[in-house]
N, C-alpha and C positions, 0 to 999 in steps of 0.2 A: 346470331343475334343481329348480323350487319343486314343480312336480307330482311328480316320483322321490320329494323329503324326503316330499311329504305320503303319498305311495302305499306307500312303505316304513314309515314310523311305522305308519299303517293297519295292515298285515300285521303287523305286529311286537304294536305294540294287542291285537288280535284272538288271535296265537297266545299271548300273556302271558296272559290273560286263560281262555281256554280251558283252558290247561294251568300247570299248577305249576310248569314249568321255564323255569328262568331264561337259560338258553344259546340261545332264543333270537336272543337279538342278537346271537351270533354266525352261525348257521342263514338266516335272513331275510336279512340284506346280503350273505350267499359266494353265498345263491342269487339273489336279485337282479342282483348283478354279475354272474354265470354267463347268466340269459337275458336283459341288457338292455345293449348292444355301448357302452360309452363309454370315455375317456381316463381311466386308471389315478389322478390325483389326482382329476376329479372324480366318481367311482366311490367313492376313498378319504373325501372330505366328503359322499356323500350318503347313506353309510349312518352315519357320522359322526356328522352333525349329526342325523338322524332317531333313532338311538341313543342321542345324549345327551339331546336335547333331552325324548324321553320319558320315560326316566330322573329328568331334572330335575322333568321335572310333576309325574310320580307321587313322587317322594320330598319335595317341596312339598305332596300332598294327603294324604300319610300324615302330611305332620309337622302340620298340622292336627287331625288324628284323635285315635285311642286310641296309635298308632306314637309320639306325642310323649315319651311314660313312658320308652320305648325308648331315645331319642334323647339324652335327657335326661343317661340313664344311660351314655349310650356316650363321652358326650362331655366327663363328668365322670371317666370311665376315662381316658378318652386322652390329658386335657389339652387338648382342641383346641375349637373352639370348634361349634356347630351347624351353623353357615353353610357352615366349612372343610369338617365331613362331607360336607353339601350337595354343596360344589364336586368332594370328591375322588369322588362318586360319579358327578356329570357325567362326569369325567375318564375315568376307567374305561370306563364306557356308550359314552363318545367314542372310543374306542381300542378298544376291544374292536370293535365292528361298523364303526368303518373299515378296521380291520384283516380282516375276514369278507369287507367288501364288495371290499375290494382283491383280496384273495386269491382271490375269482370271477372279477374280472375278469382277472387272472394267469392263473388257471387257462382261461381260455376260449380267452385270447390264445397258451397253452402250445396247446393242443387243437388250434386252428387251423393255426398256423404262421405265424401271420403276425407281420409285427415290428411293435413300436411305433414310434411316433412321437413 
């Protein structure tokens, strides 16, 4: 399961980076899940945890940066604290591409005919 988190972050990395859109992490885990055959909850954490966990880096390496003025500002709006943003952006990242990577695996397991287990 450590190789899938490391090999999906990678891709997800890579396409974030190349391009300006942010829907990958939902694109990377529905395709993952679609060519890589596993059980529907650990399908759901492994694009999951790859998801969030990149998420968390990069929102960690911007709030270091110039992104801190940002953050600063957002968080003085909201009433909430930095950290909170932090988490609830994990949250999202975490849900959004478990949900992508589920939904490949759904859809494969629709495709086939075959039942779960």
């Amino acid at each position: 399961m450590i190789l899938d988190v490391l090999v999906c972050m990678l891709l997800l990395h890579l396409f974030q980076l190349l391009t300006p859109f942010w829907w990958w992490i939902l694109i990377i885990p529905l395709l993952f899940g679609l060519v890589i055959p596993r059980k529907p909850v650990r399908s759901f954490f492994t694009g999951a945890v790859s998801g969030g966990i990149l998420w968390l880096v990069y929102s960690f390496y911007l709030k270091t940066g110039t992104s801190r003025i940002i953050l600063d500002r957002i968080s003085v709006m909201m009433g909430i604290t930095e950290l909170l943003i932090l988490v609830i952006t994990f949250l999202i990242a975490f849900l959004a591409a478990g949900s992508g990577s589920l939904s490949g695996t759904l859809i494969r397991v629709t495709i086939s005919g075959r039942k779960l287990k």
